[in-house]
N, C-alpha and C positions, 0 to 999 in steps of 0.2 A: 243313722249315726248323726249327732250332732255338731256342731259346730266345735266343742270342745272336748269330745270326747277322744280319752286316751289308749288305745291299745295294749299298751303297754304297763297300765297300770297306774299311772301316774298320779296324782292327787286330784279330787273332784275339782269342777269349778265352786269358787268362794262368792255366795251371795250375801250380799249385806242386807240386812232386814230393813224394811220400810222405812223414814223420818220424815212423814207427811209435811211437817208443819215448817221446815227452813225452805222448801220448794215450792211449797205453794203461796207462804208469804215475798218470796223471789219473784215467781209467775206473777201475783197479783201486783206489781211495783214498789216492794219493801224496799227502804235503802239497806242496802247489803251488809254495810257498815252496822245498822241496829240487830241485824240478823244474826250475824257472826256472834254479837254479844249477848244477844237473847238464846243463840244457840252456839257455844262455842266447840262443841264436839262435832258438828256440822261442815264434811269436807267440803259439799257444795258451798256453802255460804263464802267459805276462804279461797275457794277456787271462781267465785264469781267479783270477787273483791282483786284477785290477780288477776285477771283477765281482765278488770276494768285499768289495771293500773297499768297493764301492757298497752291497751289502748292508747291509754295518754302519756307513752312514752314516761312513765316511774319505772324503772327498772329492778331497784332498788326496794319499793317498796312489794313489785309485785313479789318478789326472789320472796320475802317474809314471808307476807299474805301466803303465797304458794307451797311454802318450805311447811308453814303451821299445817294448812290443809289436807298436806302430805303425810305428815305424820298424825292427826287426828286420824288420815285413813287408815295408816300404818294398824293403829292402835285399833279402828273396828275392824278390821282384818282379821287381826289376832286374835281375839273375842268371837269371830267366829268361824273358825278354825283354821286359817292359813297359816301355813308351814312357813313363812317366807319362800314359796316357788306354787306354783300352779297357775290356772287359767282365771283373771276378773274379768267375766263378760261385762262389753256395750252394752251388749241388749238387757243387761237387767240395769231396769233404772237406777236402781240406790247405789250401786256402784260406780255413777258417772260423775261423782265429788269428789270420791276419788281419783280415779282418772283427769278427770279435768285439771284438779291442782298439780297432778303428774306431768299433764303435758307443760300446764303457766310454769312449773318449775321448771322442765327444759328448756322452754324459753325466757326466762327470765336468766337463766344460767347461762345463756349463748351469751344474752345481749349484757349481761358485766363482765362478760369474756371468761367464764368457768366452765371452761369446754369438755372437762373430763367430767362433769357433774352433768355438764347438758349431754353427755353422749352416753352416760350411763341412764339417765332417765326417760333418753330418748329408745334405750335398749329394752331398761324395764317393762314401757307403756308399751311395746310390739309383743315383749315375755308375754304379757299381761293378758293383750287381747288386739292381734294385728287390725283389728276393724276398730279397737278406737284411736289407733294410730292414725290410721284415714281419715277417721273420723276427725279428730284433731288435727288435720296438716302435718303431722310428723312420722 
């Protein structure tokens, strides 16, 4: 049995198909900033641009960065085939753009004090996949 696997019936896990090139120009030292715009359907790209804004205490601007990246996922989600409910593994990589900007959005949500925003997304990213909850501190 797997990690996600439902007995019950429930909807498969949703993997997102490859996008080599916003992760690997991230890995190799792209600034994030040219990333996002050379790839704007790229959740990673907007979830590496919140996390940096978290970093440097922008709260403000991570909430955006994070909020875009969120729904860029929203939307390859939907494309390939998530219902709005089921399991998005950690462990498959192209899913961790999404995830990622799920978590900078809960925390970007805490820290302007939008705490039903930060505790629904805090809810979501556990829905989604408790291991990247851990994985992400939340």
């Amino acid at each position: 049995m797997t990690a996600h696997e439902n007995l019950l019936g429930g909807p498969p896990p949703t993997l997102l198909p490859e996008d080599p090139a916003p992760a690997e120009l991230l890995a190799a030292g792209a600034d994030p900033v040219k990333v996002a715009a050379d790839h704007p359907a790229s959740s990673l790209a907007w979830a590496v641009l919140a996390e940096r804004a978290l970093h440097e205490a922008e709260p403000v601007p991570a909430y955006a960065f994070a909020r875009t990246g969120y729904h860029r996922g929203l939307d390859a989600l939907r494309r390939n085939g998530w219902k709005g409910h089921g399991p998005i593994p950690w462990e498959h990589a192209p899913n961790r753009g999404f995830l990622r900007a799920l978590g900078a959005l809960a925390r970007a949500a805490e820290e302007i004090g939008e705490q039903d925003e930060a505790k629904r997304c805090v809810q979501f990213l556990r829905d989604s996949d408790p291991v990247a909850a851990r994985e992400l501190g939340l």
